[in-house]
BADO-162895 format. One line per 3 residues: number of its first residue (from 1); their letters; for each residue x, y, z of C-alpha. Coordinates in steps of 0.05 Angstrom, whole numbers, plus 5000, padded with zeros to 4 digits. Layout:
# residues N
NUM	A	X Y Z; ...;
//
This chain:
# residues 237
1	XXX	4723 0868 1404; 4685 0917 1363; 4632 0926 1407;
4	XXX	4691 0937 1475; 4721 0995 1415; 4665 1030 1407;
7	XXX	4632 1023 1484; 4694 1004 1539; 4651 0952 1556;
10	XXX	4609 0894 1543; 4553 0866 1579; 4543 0782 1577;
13	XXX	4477 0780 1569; 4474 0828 1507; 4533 0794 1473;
16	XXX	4501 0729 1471; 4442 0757 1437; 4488 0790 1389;
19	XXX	4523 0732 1370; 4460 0682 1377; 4509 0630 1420;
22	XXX	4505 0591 1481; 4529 0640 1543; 4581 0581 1563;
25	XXX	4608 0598 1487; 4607 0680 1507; 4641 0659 1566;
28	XXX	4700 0617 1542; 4714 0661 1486; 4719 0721 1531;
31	XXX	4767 0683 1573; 4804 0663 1520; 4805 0743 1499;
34	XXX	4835 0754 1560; 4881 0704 1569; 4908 0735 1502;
37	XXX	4915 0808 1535; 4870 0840 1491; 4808 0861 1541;
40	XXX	4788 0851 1617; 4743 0800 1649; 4698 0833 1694;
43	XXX	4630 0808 1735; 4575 0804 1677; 4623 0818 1617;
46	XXX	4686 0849 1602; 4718 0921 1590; 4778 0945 1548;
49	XXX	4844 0946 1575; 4855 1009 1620; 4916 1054 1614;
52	XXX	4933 1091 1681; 4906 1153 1663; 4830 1128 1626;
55	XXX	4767 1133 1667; 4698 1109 1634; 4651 1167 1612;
58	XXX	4587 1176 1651; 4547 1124 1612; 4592 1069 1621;
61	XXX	4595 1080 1691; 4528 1079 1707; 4509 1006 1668;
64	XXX	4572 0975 1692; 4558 0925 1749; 4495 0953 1768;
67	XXX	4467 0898 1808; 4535 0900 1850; 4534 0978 1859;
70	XXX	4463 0971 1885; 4485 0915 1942; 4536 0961 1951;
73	XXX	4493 1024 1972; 4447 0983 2014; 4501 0962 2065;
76	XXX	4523 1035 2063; 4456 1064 2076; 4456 1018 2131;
79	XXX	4513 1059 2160; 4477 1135 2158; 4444 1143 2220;
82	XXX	4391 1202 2239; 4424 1270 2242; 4481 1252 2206;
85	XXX	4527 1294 2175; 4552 1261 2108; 4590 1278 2037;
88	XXX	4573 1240 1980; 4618 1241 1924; 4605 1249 1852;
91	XXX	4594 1178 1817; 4554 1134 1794; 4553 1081 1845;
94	XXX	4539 1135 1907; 4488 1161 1861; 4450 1103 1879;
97	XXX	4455 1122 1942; 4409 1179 1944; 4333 1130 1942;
100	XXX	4358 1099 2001; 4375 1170 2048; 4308 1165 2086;
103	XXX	4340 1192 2161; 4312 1251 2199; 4353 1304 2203;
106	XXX	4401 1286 2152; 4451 1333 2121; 4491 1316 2055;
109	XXX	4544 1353 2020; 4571 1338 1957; 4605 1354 1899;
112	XXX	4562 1330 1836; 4509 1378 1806; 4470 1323 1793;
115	XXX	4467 1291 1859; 4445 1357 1896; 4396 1363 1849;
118	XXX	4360 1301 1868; 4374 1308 1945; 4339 1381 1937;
121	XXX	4283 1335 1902; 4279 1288 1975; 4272 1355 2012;
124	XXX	4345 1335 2038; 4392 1395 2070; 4444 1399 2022;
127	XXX	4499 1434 2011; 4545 1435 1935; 4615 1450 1943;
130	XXX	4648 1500 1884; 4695 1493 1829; 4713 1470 1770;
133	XXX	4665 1418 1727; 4693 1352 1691; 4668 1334 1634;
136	XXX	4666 1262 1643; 4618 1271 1709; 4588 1327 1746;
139	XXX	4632 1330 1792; 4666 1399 1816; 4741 1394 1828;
142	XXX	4799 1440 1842; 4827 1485 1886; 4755 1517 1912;
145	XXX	4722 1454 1929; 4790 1437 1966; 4791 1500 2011;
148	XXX	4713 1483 2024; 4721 1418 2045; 4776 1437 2087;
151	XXX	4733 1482 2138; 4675 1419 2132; 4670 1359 2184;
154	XXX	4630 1304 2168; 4610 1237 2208; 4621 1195 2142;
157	XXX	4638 1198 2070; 4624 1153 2012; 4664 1153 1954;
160	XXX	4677 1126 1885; 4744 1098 1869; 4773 1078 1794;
163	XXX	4835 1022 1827; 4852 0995 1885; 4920 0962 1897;
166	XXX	4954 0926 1952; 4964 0996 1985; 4926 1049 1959;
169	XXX	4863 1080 1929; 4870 1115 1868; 4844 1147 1808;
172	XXX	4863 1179 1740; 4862 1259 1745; 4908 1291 1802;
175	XXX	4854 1354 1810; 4802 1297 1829; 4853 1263 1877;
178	XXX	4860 1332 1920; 4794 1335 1924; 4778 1266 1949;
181	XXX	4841 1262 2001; 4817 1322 2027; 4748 1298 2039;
184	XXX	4766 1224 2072; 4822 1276 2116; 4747 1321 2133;
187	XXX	4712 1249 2160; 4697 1207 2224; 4696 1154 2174;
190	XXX	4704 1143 2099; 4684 1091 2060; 4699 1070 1989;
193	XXX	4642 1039 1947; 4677 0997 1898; 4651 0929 1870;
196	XXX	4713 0877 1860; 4730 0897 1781; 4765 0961 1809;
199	XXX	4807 0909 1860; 4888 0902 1833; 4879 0958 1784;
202	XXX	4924 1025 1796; 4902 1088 1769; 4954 1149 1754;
205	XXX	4948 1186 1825; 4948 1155 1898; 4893 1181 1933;
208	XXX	4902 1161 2001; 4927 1093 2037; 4887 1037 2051;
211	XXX	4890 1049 2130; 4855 1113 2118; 4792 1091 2090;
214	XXX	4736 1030 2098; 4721 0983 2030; 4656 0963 2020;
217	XXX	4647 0910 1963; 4616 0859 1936; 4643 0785 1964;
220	XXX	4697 0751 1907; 4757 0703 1909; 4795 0764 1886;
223	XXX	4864 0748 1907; 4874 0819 1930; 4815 0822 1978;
226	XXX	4853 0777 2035; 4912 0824 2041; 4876 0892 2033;
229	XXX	4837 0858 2096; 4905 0858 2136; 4909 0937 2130;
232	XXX	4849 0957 2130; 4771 0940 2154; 4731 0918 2091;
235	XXX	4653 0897 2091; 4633 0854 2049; 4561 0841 2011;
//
């Protein structure tokens, strides 16, 4: 519990080196943690409980689930086809992405600093949408990248999401939910790269509904998973 205060999140592996126990021991006790209310169970170790309105700083985004992210972004860059046009949102998990955007004639817009940076580094056409920069991520938000992304078309998006719930995506900061509703309103197609510890959780702001958008995440028993399957298409790795 000291380790989830100071981090948001614990990894399995690392606590049962800390504690120099069995990982069945690690296991049961974070069960038992849970079963008491006081953190969250997730794939590989376990995170503090969430109000409505936290989000994880960049860090802890981009060590949590990392094996699952990367399954994720495989199936996705599956989906990008030659010539493609194609936003990629600021995130850790369609960070990923970028080492796997080999396609001729591929175009990419995005939001995140940091991701145009390394698609200028693949010789990618890119194109960074304005406004104003969080400070948890690189991401631009606000009424400029709305207006933007407004006179933009793209075949597909692929974005991050902090909840899903039986009918919506959603995430913490309302700025940030403009900008994303306006992009998945811009696409063919928009997906949602989300592994299954973000499935039942509700953040502050609605983003969009389910029928708007594609999951892609990683197979679970997640209760959730069978009806957000009757609204809307979700892939599975």
């Amino acid at each position: 519990m000291e380790k989830i205060a100071l981090e948001d999140y614990v990894v399995l592996e690392d606590l049962v080196e800390l504690l120099d126990t069995s990982e069945s021991t690690v296991r049961r006790d974070l069960d038992e943690l849970e079963a008491q209310g006081k953190l969250h169970r997730v794939h590989g170790g376990a995170e503090k409980i969430h109000t409505l309105q936290d989000e994880p700083n960049i860090r802890q985004k981009s060590i949590k689930n990392i094996q699952e992210k990367k399954a994720l972004v495989q199936k996705a860059a599956e989906l990008v086809q030659d010539g493609d046009v194609i936003f990629l949102d600021a995130g850790s998990t369609t960070e990923l992405l970028i080492p796997l955007l080999n396609h001729e004639g591929l175009t990419v817009v995005t939001n995140a600093i940091h991701h145009a940076a390394k698609l200028v580094d693949k010789n990618i056409k890119t194109l960074i949408i304005g406004g104003f920069i969080k400070n948890t991520t690189d991401a631009s938000v606000g009424q400029i990248a709305v207006e933007q992304v407004q006179r933009l078309n793209f075949d597909k998006a692929f974005l991050g999401m902090n909840g899903i719930d039986e009918e919506h995506i959603t995430t913490p900061e309302m700025e940030e939910a403009v900008v994303k509703r306006s992009i998945i309103a811009s696409a063919k197609k928009a997906y949602i790269l989300t592994d299954s510890s973000k499935l039942g959780h509700a953040s502050f702001i609605n983003v969009a509904s389910l029928k708007d958008v594609t999951i892609i995440t990683n197979h679970c028993d997640h209760p959730l998973l069978p009806i957000i399957k009757e609204k809307t298409g979700v892939i599975e790795v």
